[in-house]
C-alpha positions as MATLAB code, in Angstrom:
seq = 'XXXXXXXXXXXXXXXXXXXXXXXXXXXXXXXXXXXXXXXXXXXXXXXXXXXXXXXXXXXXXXXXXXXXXXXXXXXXXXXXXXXXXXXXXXXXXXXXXXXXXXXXXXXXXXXXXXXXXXXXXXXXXXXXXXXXXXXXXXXXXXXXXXXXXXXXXXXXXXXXXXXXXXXXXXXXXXXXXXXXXXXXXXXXXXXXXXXXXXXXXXXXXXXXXXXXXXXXXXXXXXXXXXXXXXXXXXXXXXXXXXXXXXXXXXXXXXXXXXXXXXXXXXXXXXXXXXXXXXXXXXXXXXXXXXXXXXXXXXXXXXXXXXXXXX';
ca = [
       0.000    0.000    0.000;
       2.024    3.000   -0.746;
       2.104    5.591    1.645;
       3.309    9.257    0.882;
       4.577   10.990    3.481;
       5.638   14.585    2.501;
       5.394   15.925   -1.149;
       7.921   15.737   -3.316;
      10.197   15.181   -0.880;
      13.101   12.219   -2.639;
      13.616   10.102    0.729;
       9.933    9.310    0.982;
      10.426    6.149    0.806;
      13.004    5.583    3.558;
      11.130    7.621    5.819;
       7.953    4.895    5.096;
      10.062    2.321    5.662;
      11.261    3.973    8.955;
       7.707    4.299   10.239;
       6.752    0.692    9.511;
       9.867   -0.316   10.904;
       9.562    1.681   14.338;
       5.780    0.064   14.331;
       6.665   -3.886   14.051;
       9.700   -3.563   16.313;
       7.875   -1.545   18.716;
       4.648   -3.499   18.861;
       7.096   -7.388   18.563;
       9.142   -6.033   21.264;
       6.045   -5.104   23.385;
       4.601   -8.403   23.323;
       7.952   -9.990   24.443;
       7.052   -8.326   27.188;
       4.054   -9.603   28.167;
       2.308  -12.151   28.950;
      -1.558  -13.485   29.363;
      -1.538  -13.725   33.038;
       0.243   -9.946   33.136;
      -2.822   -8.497   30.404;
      -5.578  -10.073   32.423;
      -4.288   -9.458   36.070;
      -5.569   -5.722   36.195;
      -8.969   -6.697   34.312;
     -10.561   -7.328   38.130;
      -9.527   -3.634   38.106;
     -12.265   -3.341   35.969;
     -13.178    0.126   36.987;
      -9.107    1.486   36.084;
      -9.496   -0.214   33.354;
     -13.222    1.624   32.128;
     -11.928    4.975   33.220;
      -8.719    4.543   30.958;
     -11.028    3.863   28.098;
     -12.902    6.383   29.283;
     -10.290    9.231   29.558;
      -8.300    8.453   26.407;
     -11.285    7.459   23.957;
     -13.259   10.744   24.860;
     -12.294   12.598   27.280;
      -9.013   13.391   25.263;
     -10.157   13.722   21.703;
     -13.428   15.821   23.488;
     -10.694   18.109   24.832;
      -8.510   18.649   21.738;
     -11.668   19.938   19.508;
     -12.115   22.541   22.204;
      -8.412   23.421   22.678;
      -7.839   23.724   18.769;
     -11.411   25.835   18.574;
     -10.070   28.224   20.964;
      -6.669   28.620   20.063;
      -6.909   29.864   16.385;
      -4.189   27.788   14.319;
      -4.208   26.826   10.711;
      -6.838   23.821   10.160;
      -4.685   21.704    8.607;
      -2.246   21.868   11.707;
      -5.246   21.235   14.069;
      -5.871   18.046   12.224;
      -2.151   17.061   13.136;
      -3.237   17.990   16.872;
      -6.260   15.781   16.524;
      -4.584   12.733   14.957;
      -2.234   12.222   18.316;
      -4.959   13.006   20.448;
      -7.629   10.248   18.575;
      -4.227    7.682   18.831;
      -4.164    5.959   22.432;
      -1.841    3.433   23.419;
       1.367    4.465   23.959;
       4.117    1.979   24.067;
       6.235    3.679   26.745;
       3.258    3.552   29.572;
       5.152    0.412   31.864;
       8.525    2.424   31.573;
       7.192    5.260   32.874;
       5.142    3.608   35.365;
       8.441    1.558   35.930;
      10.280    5.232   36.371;
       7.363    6.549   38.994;
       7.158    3.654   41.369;
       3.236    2.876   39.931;
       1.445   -0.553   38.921;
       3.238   -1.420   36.337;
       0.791   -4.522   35.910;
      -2.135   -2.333   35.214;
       0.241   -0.089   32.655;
       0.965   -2.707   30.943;
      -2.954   -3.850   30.604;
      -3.772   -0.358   29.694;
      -1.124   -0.229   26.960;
      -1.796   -3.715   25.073;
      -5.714   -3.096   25.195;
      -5.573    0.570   24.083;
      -3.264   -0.104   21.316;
      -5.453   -3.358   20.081;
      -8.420   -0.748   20.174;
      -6.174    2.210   18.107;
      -6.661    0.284   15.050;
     -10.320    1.094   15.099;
     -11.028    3.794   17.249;
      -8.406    6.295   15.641;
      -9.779    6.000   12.372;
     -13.528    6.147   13.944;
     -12.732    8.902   15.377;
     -11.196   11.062   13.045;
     -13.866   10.783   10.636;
     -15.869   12.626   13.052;
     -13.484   15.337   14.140;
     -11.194   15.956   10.943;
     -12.276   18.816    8.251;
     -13.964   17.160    5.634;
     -11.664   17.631    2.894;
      -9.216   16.282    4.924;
     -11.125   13.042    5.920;
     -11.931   12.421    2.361;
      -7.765   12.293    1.561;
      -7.644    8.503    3.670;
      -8.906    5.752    2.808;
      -9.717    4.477    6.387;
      -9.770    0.914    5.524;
      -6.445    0.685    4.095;
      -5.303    2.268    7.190;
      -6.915    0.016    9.374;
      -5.783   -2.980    7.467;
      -2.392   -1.452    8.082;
      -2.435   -0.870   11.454;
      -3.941   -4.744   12.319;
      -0.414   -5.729   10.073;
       2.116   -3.877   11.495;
       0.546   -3.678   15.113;
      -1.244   -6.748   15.653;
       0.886   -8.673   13.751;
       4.218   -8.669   15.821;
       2.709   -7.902   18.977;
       1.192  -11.401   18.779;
       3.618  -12.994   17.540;
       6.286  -11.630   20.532;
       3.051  -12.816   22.714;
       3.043  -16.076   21.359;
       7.261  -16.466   21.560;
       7.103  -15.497   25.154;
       4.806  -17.785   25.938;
       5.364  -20.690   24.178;
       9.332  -19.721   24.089;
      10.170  -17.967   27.000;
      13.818  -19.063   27.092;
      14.112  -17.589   24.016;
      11.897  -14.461   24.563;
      14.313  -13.891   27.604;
      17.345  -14.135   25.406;
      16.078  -12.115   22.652;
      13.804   -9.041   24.710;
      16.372   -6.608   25.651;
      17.743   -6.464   21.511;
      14.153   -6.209   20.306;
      13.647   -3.140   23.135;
      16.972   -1.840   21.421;
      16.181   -2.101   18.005;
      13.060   -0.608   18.794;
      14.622    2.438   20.218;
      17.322    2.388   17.236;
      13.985    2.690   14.856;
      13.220    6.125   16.103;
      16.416    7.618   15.881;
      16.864    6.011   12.258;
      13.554    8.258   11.602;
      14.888   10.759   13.193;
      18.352   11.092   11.388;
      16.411   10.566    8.101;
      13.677   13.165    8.717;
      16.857   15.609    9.652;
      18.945   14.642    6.481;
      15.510   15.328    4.403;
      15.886   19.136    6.093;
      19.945   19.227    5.537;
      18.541   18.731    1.719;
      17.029   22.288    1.679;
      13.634   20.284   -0.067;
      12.004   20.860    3.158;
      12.824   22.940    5.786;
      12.461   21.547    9.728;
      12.794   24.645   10.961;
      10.950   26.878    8.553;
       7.925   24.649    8.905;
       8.417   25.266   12.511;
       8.015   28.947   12.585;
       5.344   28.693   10.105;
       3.127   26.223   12.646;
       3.767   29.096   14.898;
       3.416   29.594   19.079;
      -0.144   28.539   19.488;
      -0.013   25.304   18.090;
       2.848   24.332   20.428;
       0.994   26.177   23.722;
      -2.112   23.877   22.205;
       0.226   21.031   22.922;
       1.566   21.435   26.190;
      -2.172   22.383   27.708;
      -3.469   19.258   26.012;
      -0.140   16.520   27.124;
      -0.976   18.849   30.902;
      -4.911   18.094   30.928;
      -4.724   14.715   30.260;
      -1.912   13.908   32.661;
      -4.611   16.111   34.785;
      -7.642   13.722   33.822;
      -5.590   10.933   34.204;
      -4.377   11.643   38.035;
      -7.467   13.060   38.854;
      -9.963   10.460   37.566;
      -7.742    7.650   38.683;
      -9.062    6.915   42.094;
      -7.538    6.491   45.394;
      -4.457    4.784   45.149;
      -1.586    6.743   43.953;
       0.158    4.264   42.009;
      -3.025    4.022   40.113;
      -3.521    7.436   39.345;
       0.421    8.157   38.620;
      -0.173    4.835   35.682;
      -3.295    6.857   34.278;
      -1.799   10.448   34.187;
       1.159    8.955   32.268;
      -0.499    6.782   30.219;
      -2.950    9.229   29.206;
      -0.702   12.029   27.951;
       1.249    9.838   26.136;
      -0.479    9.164   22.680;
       0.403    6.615   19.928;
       3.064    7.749   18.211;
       3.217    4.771   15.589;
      -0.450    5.272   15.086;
      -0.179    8.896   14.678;
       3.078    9.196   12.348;
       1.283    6.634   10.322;
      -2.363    7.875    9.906;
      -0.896   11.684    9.498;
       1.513   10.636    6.944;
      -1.581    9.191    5.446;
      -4.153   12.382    5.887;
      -1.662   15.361    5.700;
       0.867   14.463    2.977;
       0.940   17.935    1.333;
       1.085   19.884    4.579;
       4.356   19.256    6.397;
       3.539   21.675    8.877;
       0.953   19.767    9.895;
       3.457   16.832   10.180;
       6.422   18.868   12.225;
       3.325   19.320   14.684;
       2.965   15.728   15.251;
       6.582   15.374   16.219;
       6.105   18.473   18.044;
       3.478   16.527   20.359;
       5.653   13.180   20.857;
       8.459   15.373   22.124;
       6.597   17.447   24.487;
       4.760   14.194   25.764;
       7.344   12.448   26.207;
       9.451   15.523   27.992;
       6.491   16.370   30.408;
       5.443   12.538   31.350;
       9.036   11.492   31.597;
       9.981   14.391   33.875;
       7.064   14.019   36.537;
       7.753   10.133   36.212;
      11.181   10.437   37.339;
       9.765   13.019   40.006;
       7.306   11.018   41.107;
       9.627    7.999   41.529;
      12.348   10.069   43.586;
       9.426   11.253   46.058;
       8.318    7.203   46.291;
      12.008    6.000   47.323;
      12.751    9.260   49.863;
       9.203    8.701   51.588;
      10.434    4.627   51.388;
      13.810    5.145   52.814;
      12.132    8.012   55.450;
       9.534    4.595   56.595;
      12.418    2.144   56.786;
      13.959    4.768   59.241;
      11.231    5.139   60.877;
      10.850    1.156   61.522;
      14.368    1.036   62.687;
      14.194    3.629   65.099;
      10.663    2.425   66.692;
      12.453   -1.244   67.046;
      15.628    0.384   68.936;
];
């Protein structure tokens, strides 16, 4: 299915192949990961579990259309906005939970049954919230059919090897997790040497999305790390696992279905990287935080214990 990406830009191609490559490493290395018993665990959560659906299926997309009505942007570049926010499922949830001391268990159920429902629900979605004549440019189907490929496809399969496999699922994880990683900085390098080209311009695209697109950004990645912690009950670890998980969008999904919808507006692109960095930033940072706080207020109880048994 050919995919363009920018126009007339001569390393399309690599940077297709850099996309699909970053989504079947990502998604195989994710299910090496996990296993049944670890995806059904948090389901007698059942109510962390709704309220994740609930918060990144419509609270999320519900609050993009009013940030991008409010802040006045180019439409084309609100579409980019719209595509992250409509793509749930981000791979890096258990790592952050992982970083912030939270239940990683219940990250990792969030994760594998948000990005299963991506496939469909992003493209759902979008035909309700994108401009018209930018809804017409996909062909939904082909991008579903897409996404089930190169997201179902080697996330079950690194299911299946860790669980029929596991001594070889052990041996094999921690190169898939780094040839995942290695997949976004070959995208990276190649979306840079497409600006070192002069064909199109990083950083003039940048100035031409302009300063209310990227403060759209940062209030959206803030309100639903907001929603998130708020929504997600009483136990901290809980709520810590929903904030994160919740700002952090698909990125797979959305470099794949924008590529698709926006090919002749790269600005509308550069905003989609835009979002994955300041996601990633924000969630990572108050991760780390968080986890500090956990191990001080740990090591302050284990003194504690030591000087009530003296």
């Amino acid at each position: 299915m050919p995919l363009q990406m920018l126009p007339d830009v001569g390393l399309t191609l690599p940077l297709e192949i850099s996309i699909y490559l970053f989504l079947v490493l990502t998604m195989f290395s994710m299910g090496l990961a996990l296993t049944t018993r670890r995806i059904a665990e948090p389901l007698r959560q059942r109510r962390m579990v709704n309220t994740a659906f609930f918060i990144n299926l419509l609270l999320i997309p519900v609050a993009a259309i009013l940030i991008v009505r409010l802040l006045p942007m180019d439409p084309a570049v609100a579409a980019g906005i719209l595509i992250v926010a409509c793509a749930p499922g981000s791979t890096i949830g258990p790592k952050l939970a992982e970083f912030s001391k939270g239940n990683i268990s219940l990250a990792i159920s969030i994760m594998f049954f948000l990005s299963v429902l991506a496939i469909f629900t992003t493209p759902a979605t979008l035909t309700l919230v994108l401009p018209g004549a930018i809804v017409e440019r996909v062909d939904f189907v082909d991008v579903m059919t897409t996404l089930t490929i190169f997201i179902m496809v080697p996330m079950t399969a690194g299911l299946a090897i860790n669980t029929w496999a596991e001594p070889f699922a052990d041996r094999i994880r921690d190169r898939a997790f780094l040839l995942s990683n290695l997949s976004i900085v070959l995208f990276g390098i190649i979306f840079i040497t497409v600006q070192i080209t002069g064909e199109v311009r990083f950083v003039d695209m940048f100035f031409r999305v302009g300063i209310l697109p990227v403060l759209a950004v940062i209030l959206l990645v803030a309100l639903s790390m907001l929603l998130g912690y708020l929504l997600g009950g009483p136990e901290r670890q809980n709520r810590q696992v929903l904030a994160t998980s919740s700002a952090n969008r698909n990125l797979g999904v959305s470099l794949l279905v924008g590529a698709s919808a926006l090919a002749a507006y790269g600005e509308a692109f550069v905003i989609i990287i835009v979002y994955a960095i300041v996601q990633t930033l924000v969630s990572g940072l108050i991760a780390v935080k968080w986890g500090q706080m956990e191990r001080r207020k740990r090591r302050q109880e284990a003194g504690d214990k030591q000087d009530i048994e003296r």
